[in-house]
N, C-alpha and C positions, 0 to 999 in steps of 0.2 A: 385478469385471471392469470395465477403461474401457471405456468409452461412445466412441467414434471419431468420433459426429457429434455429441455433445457437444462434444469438444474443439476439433472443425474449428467449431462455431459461436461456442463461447466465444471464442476466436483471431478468427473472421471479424469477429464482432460490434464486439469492441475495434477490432483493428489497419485495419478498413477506415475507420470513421469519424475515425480520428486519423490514418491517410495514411501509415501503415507496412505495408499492405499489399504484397505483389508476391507476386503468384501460381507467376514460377518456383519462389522459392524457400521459399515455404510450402507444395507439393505434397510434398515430403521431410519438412519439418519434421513435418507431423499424424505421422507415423507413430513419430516419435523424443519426443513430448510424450505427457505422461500426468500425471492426475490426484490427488492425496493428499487422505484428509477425516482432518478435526482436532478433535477434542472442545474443546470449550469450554473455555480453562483451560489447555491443551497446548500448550505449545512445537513454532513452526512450523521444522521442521528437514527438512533433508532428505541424503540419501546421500550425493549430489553437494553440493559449495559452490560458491558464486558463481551462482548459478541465478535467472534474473527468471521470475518469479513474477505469472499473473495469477487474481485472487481470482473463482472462477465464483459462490460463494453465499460470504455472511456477512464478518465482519472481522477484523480483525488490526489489534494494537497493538505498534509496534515500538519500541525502543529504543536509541537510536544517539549514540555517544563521538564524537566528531568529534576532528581532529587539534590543533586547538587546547585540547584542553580539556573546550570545553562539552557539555552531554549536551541532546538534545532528543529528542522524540516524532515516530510518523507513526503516525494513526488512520486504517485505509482498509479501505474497504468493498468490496462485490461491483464488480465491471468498476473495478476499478484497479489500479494494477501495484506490485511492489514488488523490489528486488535487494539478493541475501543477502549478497552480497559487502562486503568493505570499504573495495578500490580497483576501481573503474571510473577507463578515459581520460577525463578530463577532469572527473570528479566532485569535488566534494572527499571528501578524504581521511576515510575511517572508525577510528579505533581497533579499537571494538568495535561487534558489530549483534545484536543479539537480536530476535525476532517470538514471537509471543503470538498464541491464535487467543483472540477475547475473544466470540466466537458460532462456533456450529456452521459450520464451514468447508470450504470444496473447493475446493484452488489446483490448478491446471493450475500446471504449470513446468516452462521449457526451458534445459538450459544453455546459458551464451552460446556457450559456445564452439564448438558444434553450429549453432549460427546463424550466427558469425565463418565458422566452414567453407566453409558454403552458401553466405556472398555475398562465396566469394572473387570468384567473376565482376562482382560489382556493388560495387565498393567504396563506391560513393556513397550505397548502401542501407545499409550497416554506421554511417556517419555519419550518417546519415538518423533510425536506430535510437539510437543516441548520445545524441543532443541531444534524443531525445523521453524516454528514459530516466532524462536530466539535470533536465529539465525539470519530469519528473512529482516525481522528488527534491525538487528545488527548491522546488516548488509549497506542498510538502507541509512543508517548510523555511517558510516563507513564512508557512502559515497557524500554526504554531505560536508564530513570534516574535507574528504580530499579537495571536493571542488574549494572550498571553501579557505583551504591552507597556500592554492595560487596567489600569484601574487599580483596579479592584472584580472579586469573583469573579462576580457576577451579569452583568457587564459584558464578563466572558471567556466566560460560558457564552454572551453573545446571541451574539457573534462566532462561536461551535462549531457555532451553532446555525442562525447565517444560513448557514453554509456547507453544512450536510447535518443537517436536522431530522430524517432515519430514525437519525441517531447514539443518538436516546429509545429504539431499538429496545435497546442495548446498557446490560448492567445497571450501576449506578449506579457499583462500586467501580473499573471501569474509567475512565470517564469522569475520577472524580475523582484516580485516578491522573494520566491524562494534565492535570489541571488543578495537580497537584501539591497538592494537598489532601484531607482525611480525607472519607469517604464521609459524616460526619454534616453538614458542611460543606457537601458540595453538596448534598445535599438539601434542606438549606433554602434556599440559595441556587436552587436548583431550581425550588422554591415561589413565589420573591419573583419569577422569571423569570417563571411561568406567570400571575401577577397583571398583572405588565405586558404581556403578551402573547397572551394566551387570553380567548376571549371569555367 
């Protein structure tokens, strides 16, 4: 059974400290959002598509075509967002999107278009939502070229690593997925990382 003040705090938590809050139009939303948990290992899917998606516990490893071509990752954890879709306005363009829950997982998800609805009156909120939605994309774009542009794997994991140290929460074959390498590979390189780095 959802949890109602779960989800109203997971939503409050997020969208007040990132400025996407507005109370009109989040009083309708709590009641049209609801919860999914995901075993470790399971394909993060859901009924509806196009759906953003915020992570209340654990992570998810996505996989994403892009229009041109190239294929890149986004690892993200509890209180981050993520959308299933393939075209968002102003996004770039998706191919293909796959998610993976890579730890025990519970996403809250609303369709956008249940959102689009409610701020027909606030058009400035729906751009508002936009550009934060682009951005957390982006972000997540961002940090996968950087790790990705080192030039040793030890060198890629400090980058993963300065960015979110509870990623050690997540077992090994993942990580090195996202690194584009065999699990026996990071692991040592894992090693040489904790040498340099641990006291």
């Amino acid at each position: 059974m959802v949890c109602d003040t779960k989800i109203k705090l997971g939503i409050l938590n997020y969208a007040k400290p990132h400025g996407i809050y507005e109370e009109k139009l989040f009083a309708p939303l709590f009641e049209l959002c609801t919860t999914v948990t995901f075993r470790r290992g399971d394909p993060v899917t859901f009924i509806k598509e196009n759906v953003l998606c915020l992570i209340y516990s654990g992570a998810v490893l996505g996989r994403l075509k892009m229009g041109d071509g190239h294929v890149e990752q986004h690892l993200l954890r509890n209180d981050q967002i993520f959308y299933t879709g393939n075209k968002l306005e102003g996004m770039r363009e998706r191919v293909e999107s796959s998610w993976q829950a890579i730890l025990p997982c519970e996403v809250i998800y609303i369709p956008l278009t249940v959102i689009q609805r409610e701020a027909q009156a606030e058009p400035e909120y729906w751009n508002v939502l936009m550009r934060h939605i682009i951005a957390s994309d982006m972000a997540q774009s961002q940090l996968y070229h950087e790790v990705h542009s080192q030039s040793t794997l030890v060198d890629k994991l400090d980058v993963l690593l300065r960015h979110d140290q509870r990623l050690l929460d997540i077992k090994q074959v993942y990580l090195a997925s996202y690194l584009l390498v065999t699990a026996p590979s990071f692991s040592r390189a894992l090693k040489v990382w904790e040498q340099r780095n641990l006291p």
